[in-house]
CHARMM internal coordinates of N, CA and C (Angstrom, degrees):
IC EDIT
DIST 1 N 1 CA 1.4482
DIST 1 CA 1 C 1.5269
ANGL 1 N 1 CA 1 C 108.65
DIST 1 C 2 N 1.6840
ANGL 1 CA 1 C 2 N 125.22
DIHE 1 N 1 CA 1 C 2 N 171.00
DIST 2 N 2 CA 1.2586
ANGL 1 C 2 N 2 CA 106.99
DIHE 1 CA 1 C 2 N 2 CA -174.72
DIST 2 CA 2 C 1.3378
ANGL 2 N 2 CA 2 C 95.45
DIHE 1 C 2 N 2 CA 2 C -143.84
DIST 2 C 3 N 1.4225
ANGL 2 CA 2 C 3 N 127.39
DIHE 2 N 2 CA 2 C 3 N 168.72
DIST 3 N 3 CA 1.0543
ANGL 2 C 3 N 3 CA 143.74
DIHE 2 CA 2 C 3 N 3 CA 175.15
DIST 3 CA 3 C 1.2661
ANGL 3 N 3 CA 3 C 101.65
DIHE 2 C 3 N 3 CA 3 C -14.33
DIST 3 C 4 N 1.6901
ANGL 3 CA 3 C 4 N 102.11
DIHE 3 N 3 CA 3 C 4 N -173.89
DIST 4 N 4 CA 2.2315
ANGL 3 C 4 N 4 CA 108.25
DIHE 3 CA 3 C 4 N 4 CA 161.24
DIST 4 CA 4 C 1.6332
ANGL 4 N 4 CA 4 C 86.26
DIHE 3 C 4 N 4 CA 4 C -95.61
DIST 4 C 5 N 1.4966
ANGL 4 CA 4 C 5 N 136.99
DIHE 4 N 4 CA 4 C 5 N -49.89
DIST 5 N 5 CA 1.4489
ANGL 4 C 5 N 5 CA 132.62
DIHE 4 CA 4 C 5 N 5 CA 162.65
DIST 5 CA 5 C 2.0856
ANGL 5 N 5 CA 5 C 90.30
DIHE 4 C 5 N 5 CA 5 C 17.42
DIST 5 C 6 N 1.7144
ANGL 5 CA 5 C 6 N 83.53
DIHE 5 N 5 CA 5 C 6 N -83.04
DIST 6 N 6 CA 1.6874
ANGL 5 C 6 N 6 CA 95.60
DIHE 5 CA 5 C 6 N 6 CA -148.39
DIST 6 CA 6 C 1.8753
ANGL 6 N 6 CA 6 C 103.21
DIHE 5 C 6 N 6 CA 6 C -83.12
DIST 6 C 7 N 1.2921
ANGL 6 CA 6 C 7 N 112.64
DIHE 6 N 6 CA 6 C 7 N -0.21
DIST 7 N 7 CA 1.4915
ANGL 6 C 7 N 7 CA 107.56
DIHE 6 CA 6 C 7 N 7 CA 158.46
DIST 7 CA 7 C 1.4236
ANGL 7 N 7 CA 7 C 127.82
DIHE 6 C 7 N 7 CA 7 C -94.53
DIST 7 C 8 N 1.5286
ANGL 7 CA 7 C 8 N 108.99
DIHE 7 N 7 CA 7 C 8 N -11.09
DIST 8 N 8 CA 1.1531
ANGL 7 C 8 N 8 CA 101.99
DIHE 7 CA 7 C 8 N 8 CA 149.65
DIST 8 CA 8 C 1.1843
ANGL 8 N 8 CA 8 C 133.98
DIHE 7 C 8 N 8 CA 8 C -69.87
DIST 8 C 9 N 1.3836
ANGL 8 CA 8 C 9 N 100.83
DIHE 8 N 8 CA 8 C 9 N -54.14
DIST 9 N 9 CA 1.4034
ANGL 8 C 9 N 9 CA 112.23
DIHE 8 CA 8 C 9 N 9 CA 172.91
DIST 9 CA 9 C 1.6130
ANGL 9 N 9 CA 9 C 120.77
DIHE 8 C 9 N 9 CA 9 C -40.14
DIST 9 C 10 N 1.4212
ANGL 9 CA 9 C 10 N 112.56
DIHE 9 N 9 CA 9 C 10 N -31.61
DIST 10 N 10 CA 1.6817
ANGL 9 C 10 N 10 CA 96.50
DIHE 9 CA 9 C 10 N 10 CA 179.59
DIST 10 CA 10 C 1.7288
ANGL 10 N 10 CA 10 C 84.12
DIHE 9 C 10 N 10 CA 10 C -95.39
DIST 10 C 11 N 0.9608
ANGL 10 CA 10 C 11 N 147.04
DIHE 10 N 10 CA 10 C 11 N -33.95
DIST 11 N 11 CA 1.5264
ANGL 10 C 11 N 11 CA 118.63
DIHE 10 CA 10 C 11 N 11 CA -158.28
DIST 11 CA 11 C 2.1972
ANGL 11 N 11 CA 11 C 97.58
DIHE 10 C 11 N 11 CA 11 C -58.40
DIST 11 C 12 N 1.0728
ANGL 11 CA 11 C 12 N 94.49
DIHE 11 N 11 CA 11 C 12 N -48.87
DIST 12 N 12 CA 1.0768
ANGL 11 C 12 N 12 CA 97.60
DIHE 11 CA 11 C 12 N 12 CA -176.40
DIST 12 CA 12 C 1.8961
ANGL 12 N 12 CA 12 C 122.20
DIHE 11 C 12 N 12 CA 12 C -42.50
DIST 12 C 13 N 1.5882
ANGL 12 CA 12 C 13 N 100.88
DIHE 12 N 12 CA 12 C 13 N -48.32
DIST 13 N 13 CA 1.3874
ANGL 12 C 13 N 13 CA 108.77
DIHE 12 CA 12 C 13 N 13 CA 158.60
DIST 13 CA 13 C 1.5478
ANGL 13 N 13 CA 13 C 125.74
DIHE 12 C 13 N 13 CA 13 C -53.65
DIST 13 C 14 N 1.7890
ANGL 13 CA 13 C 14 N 116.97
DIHE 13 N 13 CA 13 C 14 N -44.26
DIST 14 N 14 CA 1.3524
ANGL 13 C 14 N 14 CA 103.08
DIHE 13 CA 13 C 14 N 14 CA 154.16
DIST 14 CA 14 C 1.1688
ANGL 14 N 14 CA 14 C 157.43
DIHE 13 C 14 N 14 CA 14 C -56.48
DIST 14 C 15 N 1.4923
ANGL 14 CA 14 C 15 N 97.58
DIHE 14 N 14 CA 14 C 15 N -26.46
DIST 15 N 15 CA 1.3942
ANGL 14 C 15 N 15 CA 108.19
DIHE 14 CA 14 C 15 N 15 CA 170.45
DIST 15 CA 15 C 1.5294
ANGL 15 N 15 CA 15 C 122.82
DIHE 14 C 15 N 15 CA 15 C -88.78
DIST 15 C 16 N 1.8210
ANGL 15 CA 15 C 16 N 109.09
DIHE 15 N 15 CA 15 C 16 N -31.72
DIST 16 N 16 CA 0.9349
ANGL 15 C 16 N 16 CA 99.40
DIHE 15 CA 15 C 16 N 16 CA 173.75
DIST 16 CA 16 C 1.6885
ANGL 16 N 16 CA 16 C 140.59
DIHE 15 C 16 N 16 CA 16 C -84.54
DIST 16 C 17 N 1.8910
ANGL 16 CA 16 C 17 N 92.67
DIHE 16 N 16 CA 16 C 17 N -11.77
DIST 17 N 17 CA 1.6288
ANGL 16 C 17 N 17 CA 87.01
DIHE 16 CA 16 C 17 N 17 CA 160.42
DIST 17 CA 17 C 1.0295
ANGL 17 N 17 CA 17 C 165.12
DIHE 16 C 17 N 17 CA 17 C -102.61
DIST 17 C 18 N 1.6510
ANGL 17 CA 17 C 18 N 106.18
DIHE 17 N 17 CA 17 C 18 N 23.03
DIST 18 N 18 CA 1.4957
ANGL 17 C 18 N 18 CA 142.35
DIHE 17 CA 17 C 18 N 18 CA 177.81
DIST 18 CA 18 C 1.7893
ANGL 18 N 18 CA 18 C 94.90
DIHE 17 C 18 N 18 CA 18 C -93.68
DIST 18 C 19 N 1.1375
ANGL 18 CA 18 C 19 N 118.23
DIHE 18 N 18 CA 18 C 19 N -23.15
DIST 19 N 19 CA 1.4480
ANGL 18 C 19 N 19 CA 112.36
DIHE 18 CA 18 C 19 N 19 CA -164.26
DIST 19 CA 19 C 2.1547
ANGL 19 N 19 CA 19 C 70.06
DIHE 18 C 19 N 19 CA 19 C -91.74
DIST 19 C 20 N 1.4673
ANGL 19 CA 19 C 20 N 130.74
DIHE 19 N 19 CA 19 C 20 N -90.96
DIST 20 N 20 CA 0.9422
ANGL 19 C 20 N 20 CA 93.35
DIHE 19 CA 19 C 20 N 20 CA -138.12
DIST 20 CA 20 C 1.9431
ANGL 20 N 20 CA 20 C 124.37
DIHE 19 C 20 N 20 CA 20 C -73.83
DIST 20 C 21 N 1.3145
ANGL 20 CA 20 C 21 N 102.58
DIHE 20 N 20 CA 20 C 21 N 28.93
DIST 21 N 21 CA 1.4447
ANGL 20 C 21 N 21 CA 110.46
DIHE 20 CA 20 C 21 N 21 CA 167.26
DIST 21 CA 21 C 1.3466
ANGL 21 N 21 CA 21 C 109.09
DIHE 20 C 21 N 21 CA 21 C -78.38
DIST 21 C 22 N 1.0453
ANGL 21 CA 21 C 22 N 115.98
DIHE 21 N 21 CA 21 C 22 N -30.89
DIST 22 N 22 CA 1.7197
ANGL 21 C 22 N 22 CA 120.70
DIHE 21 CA 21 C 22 N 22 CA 174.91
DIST 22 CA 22 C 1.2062
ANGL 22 N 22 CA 22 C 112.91
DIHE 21 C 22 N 22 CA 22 C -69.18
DIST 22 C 23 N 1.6683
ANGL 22 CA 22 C 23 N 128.35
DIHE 22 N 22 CA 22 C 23 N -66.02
DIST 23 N 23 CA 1.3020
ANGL 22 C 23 N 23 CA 120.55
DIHE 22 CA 22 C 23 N 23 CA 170.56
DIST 23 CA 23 C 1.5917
ANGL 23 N 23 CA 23 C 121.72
DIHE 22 C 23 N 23 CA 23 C -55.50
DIST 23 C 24 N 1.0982
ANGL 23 CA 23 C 24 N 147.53
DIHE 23 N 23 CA 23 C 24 N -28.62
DIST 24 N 24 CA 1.3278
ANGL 23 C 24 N 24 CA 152.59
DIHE 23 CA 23 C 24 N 24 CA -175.33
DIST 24 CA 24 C 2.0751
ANGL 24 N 24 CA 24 C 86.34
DIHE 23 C 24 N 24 CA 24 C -90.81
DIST 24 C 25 N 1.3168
ANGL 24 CA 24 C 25 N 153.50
DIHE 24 N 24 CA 24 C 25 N -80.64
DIST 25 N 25 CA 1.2616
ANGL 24 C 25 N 25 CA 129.90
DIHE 24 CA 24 C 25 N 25 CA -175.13
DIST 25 CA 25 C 1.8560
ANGL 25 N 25 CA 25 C 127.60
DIHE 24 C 25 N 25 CA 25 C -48.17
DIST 25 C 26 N 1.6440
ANGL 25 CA 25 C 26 N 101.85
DIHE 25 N 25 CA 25 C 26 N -10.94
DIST 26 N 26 CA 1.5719
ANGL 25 C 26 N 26 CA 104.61
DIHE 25 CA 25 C 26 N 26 CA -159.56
DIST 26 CA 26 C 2.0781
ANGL 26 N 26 CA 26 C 91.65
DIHE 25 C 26 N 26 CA 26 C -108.89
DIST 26 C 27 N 1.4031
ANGL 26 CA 26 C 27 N 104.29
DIHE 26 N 26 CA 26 C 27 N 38.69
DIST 27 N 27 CA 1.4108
ANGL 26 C 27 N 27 CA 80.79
DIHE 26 CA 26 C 27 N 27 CA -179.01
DIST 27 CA 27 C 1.6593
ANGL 27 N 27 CA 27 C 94.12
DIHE 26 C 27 N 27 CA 27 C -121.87
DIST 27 C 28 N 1.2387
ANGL 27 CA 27 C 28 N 94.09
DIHE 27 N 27 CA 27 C 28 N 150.29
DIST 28 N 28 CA 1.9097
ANGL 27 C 28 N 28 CA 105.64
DIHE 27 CA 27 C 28 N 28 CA -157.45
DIST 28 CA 28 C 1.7199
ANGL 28 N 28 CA 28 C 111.92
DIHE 27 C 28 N 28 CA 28 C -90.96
DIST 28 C 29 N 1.4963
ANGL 28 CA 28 C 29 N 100.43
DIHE 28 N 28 CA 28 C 29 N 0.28
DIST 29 N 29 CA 1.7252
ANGL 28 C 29 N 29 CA 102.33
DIHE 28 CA 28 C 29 N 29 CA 162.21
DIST 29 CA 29 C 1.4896
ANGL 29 N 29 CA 29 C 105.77
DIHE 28 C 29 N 29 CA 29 C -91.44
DIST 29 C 30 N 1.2667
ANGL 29 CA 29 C 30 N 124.66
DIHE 29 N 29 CA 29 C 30 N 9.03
DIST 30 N 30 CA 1.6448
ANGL 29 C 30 N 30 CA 97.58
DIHE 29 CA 29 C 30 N 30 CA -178.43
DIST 30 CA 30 C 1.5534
ANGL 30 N 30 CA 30 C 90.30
DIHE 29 C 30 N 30 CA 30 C -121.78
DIST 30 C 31 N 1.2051
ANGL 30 CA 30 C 31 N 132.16
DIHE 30 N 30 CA 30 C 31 N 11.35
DIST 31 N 31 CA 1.6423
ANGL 30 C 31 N 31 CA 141.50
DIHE 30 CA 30 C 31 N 31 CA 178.68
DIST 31 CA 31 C 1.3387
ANGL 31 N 31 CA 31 C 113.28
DIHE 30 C 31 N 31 CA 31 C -133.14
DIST 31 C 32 N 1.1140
ANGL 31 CA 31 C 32 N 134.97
DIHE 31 N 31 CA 31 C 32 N -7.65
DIST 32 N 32 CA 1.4877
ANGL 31 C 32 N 32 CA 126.86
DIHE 31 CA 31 C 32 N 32 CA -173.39
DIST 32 CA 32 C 1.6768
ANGL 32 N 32 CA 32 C 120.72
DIHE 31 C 32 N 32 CA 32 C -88.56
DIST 32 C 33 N 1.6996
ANGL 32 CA 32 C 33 N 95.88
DIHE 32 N 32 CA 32 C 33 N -29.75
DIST 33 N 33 CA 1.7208
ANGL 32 C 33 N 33 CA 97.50
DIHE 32 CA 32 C 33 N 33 CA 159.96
DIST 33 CA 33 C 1.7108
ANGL 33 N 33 CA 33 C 120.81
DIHE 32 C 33 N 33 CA 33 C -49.61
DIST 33 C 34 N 1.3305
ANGL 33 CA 33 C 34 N 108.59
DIHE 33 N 33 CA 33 C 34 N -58.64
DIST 34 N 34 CA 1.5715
ANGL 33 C 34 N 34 CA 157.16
DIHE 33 CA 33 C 34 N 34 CA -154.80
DIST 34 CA 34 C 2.0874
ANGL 34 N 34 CA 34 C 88.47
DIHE 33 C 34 N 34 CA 34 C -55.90
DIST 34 C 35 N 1.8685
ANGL 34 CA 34 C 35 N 88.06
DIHE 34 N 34 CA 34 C 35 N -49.72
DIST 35 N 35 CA 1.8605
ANGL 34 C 35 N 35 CA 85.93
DIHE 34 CA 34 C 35 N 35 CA -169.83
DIST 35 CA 35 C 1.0841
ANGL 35 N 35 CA 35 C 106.28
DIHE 34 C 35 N 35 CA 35 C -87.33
DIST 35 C 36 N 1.3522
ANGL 35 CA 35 C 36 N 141.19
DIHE 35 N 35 CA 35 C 36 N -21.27
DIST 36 N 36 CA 1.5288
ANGL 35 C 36 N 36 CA 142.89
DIHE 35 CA 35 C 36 N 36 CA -174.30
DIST 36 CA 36 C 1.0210
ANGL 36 N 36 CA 36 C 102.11
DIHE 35 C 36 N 36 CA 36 C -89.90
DIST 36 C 37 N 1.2319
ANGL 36 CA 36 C 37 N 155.24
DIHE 36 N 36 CA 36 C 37 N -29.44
DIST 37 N 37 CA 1.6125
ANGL 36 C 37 N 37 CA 153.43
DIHE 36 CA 36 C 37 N 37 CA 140.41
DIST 37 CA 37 C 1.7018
ANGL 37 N 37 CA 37 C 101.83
DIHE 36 C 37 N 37 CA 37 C -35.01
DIST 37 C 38 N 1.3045
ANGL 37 CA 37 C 38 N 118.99
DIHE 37 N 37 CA 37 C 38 N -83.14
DIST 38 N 38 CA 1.3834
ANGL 37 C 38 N 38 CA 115.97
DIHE 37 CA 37 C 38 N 38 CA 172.16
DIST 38 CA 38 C 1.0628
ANGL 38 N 38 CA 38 C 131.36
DIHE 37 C 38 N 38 CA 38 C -38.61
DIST 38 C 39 N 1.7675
ANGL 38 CA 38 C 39 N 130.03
DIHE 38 N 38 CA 38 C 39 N -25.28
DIST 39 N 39 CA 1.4212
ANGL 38 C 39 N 39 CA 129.01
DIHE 38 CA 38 C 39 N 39 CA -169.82
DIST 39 CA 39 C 1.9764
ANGL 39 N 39 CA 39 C 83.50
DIHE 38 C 39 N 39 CA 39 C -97.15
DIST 39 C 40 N 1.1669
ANGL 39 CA 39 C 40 N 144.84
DIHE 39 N 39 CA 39 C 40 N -22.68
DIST 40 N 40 CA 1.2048
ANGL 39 C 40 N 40 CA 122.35
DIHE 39 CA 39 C 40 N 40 CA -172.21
DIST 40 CA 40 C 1.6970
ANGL 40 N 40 CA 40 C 105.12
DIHE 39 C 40 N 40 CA 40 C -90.85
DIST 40 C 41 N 1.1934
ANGL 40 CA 40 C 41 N 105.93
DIHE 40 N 40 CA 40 C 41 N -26.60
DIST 41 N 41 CA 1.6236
ANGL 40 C 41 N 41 CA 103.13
DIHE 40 CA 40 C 41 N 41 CA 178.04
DIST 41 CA 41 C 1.6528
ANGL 41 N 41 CA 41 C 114.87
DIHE 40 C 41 N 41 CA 41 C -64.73
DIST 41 C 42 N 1.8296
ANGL 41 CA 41 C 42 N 99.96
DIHE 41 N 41 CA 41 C 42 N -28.07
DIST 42 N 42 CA 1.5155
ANGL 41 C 42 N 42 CA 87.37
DIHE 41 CA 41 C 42 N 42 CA 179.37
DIST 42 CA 42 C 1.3062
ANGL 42 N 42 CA 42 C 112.95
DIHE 41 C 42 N 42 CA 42 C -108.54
DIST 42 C 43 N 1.7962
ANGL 42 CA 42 C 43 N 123.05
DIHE 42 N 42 CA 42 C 43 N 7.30
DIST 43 N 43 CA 1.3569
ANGL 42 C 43 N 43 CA 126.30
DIHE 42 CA 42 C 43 N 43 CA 174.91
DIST 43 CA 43 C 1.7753
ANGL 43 N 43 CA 43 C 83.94
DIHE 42 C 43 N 43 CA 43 C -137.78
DIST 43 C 44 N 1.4579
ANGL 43 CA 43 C 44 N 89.48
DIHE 43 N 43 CA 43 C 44 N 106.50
DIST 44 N 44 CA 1.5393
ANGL 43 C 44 N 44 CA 86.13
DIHE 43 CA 43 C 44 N 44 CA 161.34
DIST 44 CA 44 C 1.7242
ANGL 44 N 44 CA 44 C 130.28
DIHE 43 C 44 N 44 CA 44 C -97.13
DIST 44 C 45 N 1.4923
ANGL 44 CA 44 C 45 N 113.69
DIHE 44 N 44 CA 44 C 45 N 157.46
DIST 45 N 45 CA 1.6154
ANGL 44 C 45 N 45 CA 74.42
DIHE 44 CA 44 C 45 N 45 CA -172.55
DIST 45 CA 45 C 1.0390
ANGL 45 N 45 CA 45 C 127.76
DIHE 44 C 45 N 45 CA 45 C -61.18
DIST 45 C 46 N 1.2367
ANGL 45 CA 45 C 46 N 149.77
DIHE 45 N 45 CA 45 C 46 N -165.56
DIST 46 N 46 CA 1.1091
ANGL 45 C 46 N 46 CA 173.75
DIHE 45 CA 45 C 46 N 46 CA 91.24
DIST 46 CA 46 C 1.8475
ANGL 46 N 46 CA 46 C 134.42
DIHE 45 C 46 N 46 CA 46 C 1.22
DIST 46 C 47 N 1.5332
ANGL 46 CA 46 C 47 N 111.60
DIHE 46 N 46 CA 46 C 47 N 75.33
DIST 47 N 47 CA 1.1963
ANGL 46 C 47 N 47 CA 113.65
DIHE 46 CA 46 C 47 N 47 CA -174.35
DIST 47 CA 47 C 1.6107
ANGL 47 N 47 CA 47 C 125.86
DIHE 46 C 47 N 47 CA 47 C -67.60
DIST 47 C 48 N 1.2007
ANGL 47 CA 47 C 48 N 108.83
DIHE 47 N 47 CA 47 C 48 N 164.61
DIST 48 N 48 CA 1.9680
ANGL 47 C 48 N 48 CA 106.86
DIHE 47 CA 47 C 48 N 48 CA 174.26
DIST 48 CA 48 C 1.5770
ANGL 48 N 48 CA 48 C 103.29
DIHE 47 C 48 N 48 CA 48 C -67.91
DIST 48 C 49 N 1.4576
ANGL 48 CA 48 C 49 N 92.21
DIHE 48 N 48 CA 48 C 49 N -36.65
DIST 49 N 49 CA 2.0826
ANGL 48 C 49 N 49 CA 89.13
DIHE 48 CA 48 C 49 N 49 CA -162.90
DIST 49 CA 49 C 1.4491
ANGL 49 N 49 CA 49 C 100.76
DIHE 48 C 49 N 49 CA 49 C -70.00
DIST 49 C 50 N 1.4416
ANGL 49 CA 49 C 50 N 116.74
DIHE 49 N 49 CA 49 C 50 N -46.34
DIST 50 N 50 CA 2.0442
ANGL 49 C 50 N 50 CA 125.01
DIHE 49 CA 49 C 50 N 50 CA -178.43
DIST 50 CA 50 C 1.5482
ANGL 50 N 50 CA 50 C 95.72
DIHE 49 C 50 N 50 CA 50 C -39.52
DIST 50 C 51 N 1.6151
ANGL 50 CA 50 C 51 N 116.19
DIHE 50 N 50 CA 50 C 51 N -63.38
DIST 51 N 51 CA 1.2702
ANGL 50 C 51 N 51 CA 113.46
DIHE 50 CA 50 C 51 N 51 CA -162.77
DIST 51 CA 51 C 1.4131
ANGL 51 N 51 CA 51 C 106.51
DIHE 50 C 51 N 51 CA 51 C -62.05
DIST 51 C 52 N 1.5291
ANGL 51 CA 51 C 52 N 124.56
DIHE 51 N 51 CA 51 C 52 N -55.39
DIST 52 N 52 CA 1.4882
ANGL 51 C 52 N 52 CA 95.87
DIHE 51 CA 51 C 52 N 52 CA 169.69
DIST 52 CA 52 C 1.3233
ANGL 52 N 52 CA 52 C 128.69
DIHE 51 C 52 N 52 CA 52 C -90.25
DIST 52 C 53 N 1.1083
ANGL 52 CA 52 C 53 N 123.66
DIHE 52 N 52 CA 52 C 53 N 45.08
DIST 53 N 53 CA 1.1999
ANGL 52 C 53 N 53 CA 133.77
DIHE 52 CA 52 C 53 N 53 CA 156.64
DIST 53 CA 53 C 2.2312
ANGL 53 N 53 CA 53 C 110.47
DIHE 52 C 53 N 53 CA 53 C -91.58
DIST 53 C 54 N 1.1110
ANGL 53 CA 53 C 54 N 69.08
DIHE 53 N 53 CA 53 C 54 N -43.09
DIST 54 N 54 CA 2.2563
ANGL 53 C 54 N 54 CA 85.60
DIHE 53 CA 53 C 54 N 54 CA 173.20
DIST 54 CA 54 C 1.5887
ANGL 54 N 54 CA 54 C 87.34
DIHE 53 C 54 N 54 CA 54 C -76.38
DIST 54 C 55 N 1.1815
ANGL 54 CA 54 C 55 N 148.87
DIHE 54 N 54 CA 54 C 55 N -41.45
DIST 55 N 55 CA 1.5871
ANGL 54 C 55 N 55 CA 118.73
DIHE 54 CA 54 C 55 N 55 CA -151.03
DIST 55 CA 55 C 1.6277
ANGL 55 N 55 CA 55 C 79.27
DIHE 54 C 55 N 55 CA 55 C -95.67
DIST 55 C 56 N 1.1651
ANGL 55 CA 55 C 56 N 155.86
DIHE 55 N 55 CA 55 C 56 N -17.51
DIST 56 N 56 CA 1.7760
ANGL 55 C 56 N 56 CA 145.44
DIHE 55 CA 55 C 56 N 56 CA -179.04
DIST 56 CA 56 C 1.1925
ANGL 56 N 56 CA 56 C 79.04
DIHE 55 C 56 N 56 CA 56 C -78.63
DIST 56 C 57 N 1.2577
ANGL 56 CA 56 C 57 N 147.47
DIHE 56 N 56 CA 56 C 57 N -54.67
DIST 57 N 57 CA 1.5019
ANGL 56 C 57 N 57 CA 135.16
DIHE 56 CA 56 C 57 N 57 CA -129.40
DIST 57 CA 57 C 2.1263
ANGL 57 N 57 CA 57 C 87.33
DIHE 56 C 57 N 57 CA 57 C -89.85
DIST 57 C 58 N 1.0934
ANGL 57 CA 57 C 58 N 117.18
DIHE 57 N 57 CA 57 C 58 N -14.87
DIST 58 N 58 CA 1.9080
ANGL 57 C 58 N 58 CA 115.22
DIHE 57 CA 57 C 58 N 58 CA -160.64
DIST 58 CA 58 C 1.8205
ANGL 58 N 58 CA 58 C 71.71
DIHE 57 C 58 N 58 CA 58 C -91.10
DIST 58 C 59 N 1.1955
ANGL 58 CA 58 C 59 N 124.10
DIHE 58 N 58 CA 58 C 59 N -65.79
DIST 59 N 59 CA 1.6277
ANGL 58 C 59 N 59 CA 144.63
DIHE 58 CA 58 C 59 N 59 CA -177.40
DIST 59 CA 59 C 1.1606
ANGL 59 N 59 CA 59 C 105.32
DIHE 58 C 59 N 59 CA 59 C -2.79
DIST 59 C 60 N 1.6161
ANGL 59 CA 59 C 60 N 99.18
DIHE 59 N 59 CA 59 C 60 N -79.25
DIST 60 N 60 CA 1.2162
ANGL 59 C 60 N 60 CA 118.84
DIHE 59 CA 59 C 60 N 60 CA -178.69
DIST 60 CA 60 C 1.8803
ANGL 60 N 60 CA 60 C 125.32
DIHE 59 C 60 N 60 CA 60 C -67.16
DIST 60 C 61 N 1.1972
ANGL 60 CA 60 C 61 N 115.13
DIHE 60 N 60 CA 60 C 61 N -36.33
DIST 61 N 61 CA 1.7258
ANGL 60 C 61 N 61 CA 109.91
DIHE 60 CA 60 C 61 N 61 CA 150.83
DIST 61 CA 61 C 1.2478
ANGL 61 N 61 CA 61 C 116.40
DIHE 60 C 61 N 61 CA 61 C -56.90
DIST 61 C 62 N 1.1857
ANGL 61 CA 61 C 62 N 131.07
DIHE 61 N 61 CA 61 C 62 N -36.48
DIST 62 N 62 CA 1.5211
ANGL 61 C 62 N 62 CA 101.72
DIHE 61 CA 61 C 62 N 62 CA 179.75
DIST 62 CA 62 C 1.3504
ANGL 62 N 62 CA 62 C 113.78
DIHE 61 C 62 N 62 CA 62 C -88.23
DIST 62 C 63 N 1.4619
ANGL 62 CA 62 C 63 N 105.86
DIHE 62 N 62 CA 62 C 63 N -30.15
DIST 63 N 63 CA 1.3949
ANGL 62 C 63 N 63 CA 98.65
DIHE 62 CA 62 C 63 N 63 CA 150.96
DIST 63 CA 63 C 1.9961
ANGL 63 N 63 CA 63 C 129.98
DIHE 62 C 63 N 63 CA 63 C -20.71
DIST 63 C 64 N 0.7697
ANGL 63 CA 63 C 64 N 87.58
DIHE 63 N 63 CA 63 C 64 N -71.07
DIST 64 N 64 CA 2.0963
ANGL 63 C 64 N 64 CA 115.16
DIHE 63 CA 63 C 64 N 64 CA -175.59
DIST 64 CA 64 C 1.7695
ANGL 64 N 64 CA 64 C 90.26
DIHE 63 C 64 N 64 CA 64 C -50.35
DIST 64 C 65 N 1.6471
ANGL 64 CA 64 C 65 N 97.69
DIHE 64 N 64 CA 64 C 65 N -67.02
DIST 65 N 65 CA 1.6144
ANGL 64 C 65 N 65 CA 87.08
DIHE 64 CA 64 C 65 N 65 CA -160.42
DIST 65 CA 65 C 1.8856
ANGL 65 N 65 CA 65 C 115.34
DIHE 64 C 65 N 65 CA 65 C -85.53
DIST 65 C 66 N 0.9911
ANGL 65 CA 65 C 66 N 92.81
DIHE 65 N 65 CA 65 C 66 N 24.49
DIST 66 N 66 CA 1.8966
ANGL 65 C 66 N 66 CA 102.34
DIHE 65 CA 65 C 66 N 66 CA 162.34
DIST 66 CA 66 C 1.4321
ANGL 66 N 66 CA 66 C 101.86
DIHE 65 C 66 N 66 CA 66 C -109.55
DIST 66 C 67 N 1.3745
ANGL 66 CA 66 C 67 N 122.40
DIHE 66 N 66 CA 66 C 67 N -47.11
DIST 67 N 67 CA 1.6006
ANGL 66 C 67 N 67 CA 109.68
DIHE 66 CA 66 C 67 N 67 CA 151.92
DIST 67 CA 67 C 1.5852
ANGL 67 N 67 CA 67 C 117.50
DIHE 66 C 67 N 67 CA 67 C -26.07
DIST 67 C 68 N 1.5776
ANGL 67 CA 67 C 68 N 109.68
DIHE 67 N 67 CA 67 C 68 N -82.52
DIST 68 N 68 CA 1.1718
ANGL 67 C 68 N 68 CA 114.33
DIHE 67 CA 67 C 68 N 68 CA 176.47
DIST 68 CA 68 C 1.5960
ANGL 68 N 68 CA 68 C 139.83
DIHE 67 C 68 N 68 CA 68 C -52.47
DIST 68 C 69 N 1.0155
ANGL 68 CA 68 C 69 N 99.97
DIHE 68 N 68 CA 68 C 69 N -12.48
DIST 69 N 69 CA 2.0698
ANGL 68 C 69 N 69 CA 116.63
DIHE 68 CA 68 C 69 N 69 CA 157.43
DIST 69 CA 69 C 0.9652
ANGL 69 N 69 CA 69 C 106.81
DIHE 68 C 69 N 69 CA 69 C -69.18
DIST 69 C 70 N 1.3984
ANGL 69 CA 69 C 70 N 116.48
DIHE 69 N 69 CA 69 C 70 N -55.84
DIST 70 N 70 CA 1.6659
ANGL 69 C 70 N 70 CA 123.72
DIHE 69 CA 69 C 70 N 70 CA -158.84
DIST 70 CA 70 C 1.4304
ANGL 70 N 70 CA 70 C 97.63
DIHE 69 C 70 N 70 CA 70 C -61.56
DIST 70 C 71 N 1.3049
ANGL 70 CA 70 C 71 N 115.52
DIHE 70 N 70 CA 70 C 71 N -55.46
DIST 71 N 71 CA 1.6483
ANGL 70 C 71 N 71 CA 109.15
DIHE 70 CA 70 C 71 N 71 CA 173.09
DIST 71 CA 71 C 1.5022
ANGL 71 N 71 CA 71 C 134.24
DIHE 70 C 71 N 71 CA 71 C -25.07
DIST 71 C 72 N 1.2502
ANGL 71 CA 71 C 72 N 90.11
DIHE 71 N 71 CA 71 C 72 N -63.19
DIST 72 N 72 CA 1.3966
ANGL 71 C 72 N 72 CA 119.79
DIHE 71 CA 71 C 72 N 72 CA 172.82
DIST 72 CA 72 C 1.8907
ANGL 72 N 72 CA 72 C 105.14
DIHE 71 C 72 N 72 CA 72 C -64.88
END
COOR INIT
IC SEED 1 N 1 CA 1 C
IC BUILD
């Protein structure tokens, strides 16, 4: 066993190197490229033709189910 010298010394290492793993992973210049690349790959923008391609595609369902009332 060793002195308090060397039990301080590691408490100090425990505590202090989870704290600075946090500040050195939580800083938003070494991740902010990384997420705006990722948020456009999985939300891309938004084209003229997509959008009217979705308002034919709403068109055409209500289309179908006013067909399908009328049946009924």
């Amino acid at each position: 066993m060793g002195n308090w010298k060397l039990e301080v010394g590691r408490m100090a290492m425990y505590m202090s190197f989870p704290v600075m793993l946090f500040h050195f992973f939580n800083q938003p210049t070494y991740f902010e490229e990384w997420v705006t690349n990722t948020k456009r790959q999985i939300f891309p923008p938004e084209s003229k033709t997509d959008r009217e391609d979705i308002q034919q595609l709403i068109a055409d369902m209500r289309k179908k189910q006013m067909q399908a009332f009328e049946k009924e």
